[in-house]
MARMITI-738892 format. One record per residue (C-alpha): x, y, z; residue in three letters. Coordinates in pm, whole numbers, padded with zeros to 5 digits, always signed. Layout:
BEGIN
XYZALA/...
//
This chain:
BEGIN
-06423-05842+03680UNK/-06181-05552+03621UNK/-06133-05287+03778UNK/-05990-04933+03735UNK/-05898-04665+03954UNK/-05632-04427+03983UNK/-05327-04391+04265UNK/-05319-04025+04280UNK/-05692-03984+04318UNK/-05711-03843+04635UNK/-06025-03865+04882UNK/-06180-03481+04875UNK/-06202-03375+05186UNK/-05845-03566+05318UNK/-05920-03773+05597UNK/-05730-03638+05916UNK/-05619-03966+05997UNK/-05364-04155+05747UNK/-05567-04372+05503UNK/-05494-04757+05425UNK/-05657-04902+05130UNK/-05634-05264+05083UNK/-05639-05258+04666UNK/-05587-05666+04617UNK/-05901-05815+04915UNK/-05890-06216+04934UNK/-05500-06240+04769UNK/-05218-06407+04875UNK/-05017-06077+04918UNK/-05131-05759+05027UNK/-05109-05459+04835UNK/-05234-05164+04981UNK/-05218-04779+04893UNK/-05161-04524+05193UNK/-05196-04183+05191UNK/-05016-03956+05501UNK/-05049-03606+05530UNK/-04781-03555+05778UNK/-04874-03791+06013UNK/-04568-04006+06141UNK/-04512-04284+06395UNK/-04594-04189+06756UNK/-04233-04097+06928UNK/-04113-04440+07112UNK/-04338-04688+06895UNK/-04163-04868+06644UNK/-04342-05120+06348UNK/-04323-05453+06279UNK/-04495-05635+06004UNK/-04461-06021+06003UNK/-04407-06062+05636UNK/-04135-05838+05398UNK/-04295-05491+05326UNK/-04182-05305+04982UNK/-04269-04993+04984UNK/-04282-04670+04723UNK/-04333-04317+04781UNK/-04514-04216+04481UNK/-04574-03869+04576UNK/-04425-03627+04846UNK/-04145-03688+05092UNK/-04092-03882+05392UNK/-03841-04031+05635UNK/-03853-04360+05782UNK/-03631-04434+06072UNK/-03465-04775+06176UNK/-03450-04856+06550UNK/-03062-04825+06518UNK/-03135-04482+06477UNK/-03054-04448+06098UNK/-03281-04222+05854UNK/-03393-04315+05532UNK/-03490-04041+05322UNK/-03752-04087+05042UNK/-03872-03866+04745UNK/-04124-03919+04469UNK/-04050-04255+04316UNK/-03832-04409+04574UNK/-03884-04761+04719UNK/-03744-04989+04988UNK/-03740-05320+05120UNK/-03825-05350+05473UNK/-03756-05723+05549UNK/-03988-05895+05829UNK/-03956-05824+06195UNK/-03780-05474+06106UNK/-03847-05208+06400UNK/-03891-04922+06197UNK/-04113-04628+06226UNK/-04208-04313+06016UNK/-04017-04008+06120UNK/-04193-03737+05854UNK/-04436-03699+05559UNK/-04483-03409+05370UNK/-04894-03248+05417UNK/-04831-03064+05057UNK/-04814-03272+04808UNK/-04966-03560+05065UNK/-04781-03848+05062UNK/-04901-04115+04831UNK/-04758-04487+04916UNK/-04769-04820+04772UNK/-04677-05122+04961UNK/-04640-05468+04932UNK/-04693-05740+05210UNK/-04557-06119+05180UNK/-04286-06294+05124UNK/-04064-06098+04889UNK/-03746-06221+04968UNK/-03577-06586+04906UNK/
//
């Protein structure tokens, strides 16, 4: 079956909490769209997905940080690859425009 949607439709109200939605159920890689409205890591927890994460910042801006302490800066349209067992953590998103992400779980990398 196909299916259409759109990655800028945004849920009306915005959900206080940041929203994960899992766009690809039952594949072999996850793709997944999040949407932040300025919420960030918690100060002293740092990520760490098992598998490569590629991720675009479709709309607003945002900062990840890397556990050596540098910044990455992103604006509408940039993307990065976060290679597996990364301690990383979101520093900022921007509330207006929300931040509209797409990421990609798996193994990305040779």
């Amino acid at each position: 079956m196909t299916h259409k949607n759109n990655l800028f439709s945004l849920p009306d109200p915005l959900p206080e909490e940041e929203f994960f939605e899992d766009l690809m159920p039952d594949s072999s890689v996850r793709i997944e769209r999040i949407i932040s409205t300025g919420q960030v890591t918690p100060p002293g927890v740092w990520l760490k997905e098992e598998s490569d994460e590629w991720v675009s910042l479709l709309q607003g801006r945002a900062v990840i940080e890397y556990e050596e302490q540098r910044m990455v800066e992103l604006e509408r349209g940039d993307w990065i690859l976060i290679p597996a067992h990364t301690r990383h953590r979101v520093a900022s998103t921007t509330v207006e425009p929300p931040c509209v992400w797409l990421a990609i779980h798996g193994k990305l990398r040779n």
